[in-house]
N, C-alpha and C positions, 0 to 999 in steps of 0.2 A: 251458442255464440251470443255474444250481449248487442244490446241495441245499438252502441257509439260506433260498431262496424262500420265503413263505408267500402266502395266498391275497390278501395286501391287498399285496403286494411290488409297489415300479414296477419297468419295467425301464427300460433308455437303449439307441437303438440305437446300436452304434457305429460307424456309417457317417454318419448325419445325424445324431444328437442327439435323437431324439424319443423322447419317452419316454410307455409305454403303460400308464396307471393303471389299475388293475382298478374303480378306483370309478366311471371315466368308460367304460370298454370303445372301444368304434371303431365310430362311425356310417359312415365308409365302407366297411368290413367286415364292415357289419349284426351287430356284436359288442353284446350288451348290457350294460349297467352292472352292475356285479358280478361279470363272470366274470373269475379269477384267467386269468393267463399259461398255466400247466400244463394249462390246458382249451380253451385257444384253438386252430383246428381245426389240421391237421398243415400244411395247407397254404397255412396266413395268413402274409401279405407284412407288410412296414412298409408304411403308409400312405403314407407321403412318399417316400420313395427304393426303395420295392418289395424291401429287404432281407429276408434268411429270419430266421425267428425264432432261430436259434442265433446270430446274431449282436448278437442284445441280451444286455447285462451287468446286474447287481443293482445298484438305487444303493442304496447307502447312508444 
């Protein structure tokens, strides 16, 4: 994740396309709504394609 993150930043994974809003968080992840990207636990998958978190990028 690059440093211009902030706490409301989506990101996009770049394997499938899904892209992880901090305002919606990840009900299959039991992630709740609000928590930013940089809190999400070390070991959180993408939901859809099981991608690691280093492999989402900032959208713009």
């Amino acid at each position: 994740m690059r440093e211009e993150a902030t706490a409301a930043t989506r990101l996009e994974c770049r394997i499938c396309w899904h892209v992880y809003d901090p305002a919606e968080g990840d009900e299959l992840g039991q992630v709740p709504p609000g928590t930013p990207f940089s809190d999400l636990p070390a070991d959180w998958r993408c939901p859809q394609c099981d991608a690691a978190k280093e492999l989402f990028l900032v959208l713009d």
